[in-house]
C-alpha angles and dihedrals in degrees: 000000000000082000097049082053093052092050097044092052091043095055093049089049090048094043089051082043109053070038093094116130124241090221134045136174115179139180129218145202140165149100130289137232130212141209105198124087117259092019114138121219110257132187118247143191138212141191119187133167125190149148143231108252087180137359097274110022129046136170117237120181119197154197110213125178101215098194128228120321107188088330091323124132110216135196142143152191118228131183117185151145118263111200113200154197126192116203109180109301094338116087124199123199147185132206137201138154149083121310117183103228120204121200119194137185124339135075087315094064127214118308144137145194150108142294152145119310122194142160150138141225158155134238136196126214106217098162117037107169109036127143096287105006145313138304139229145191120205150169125213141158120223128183110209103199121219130198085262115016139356147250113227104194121189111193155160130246146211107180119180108207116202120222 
């Protein structure tokens, strides 16, 4: 009995998993965080779009506003891989990869350039079977770096995934 549970559990787990959409468009919004002295908390916004490339791993490029950082207006554009796991309806993820950041105005100056992008997350999927696809809800943290300091977001999602 105990083995026709495990694998059970272990073939629901595997079909979510090989489950993963070869098209996804998502939405964010948070605060940020930011590692420099003297920098206030602003909210930000994200919009990001990606694949699956396999079941497990997937490639997702996206736009984010950064806010303001001491009169600074902040933004970048990341590409990176997203490792995965589905368990059921939840979804956990991994980032990591390059965003080209660009500064303008304030006390920061202007500059732009590129550096390392990670995060990590979780979805939930609340409508499975909709017209197209499914969609999901989620929550995540993701740390932008800059030449000198970093933005630290931590965000909500909606993310539409195309069958």
């Amino acid at each position: 009995m105990k083995r026709t549970l495990l694998a059970l559990a272990l073939a629901t787990v595997a079909t979510s998993a090989s489950a993963d959409s070869w098209l996804y468009a998502g939405a964010n919004y948070g605060v940020a965080d930011y590692t420099q002295n003297g920098a206030d908390n602003h909210n930000v916004y994200g919009l990001n779009v990606g694949t699956g490339i396999l079941p497990f791993i997937g490639l997702e490029a996206g736009y984010w506003d950064l806010g303001e950082a001491q009169g600074s207006d902040l933004s970048a554009l990341y590409l990176g891989i997203k490792p995965s796991i589905n368990l059921g309806p939840f979804e956990f993820y991994g980032k990591l990869g390059a965003n080209k950041y660009d500064i303008s105005g304030g006390m920061l100056g202007s500059d732009d350039g590129y550096d390392m992008m990670y995060g990590a997350g979780v979805e939930y999927t609340i409508f499975d079977s909709i017209p197209g696809g499914s969609l999901s809800i989620g929550a995540a943290y993701n740390s932008f770096g800059f030449d000198k300091f970093k933005a630290n977001t931590y965000t909500v999602s909606a993310t539409f995934h195309f069958l």
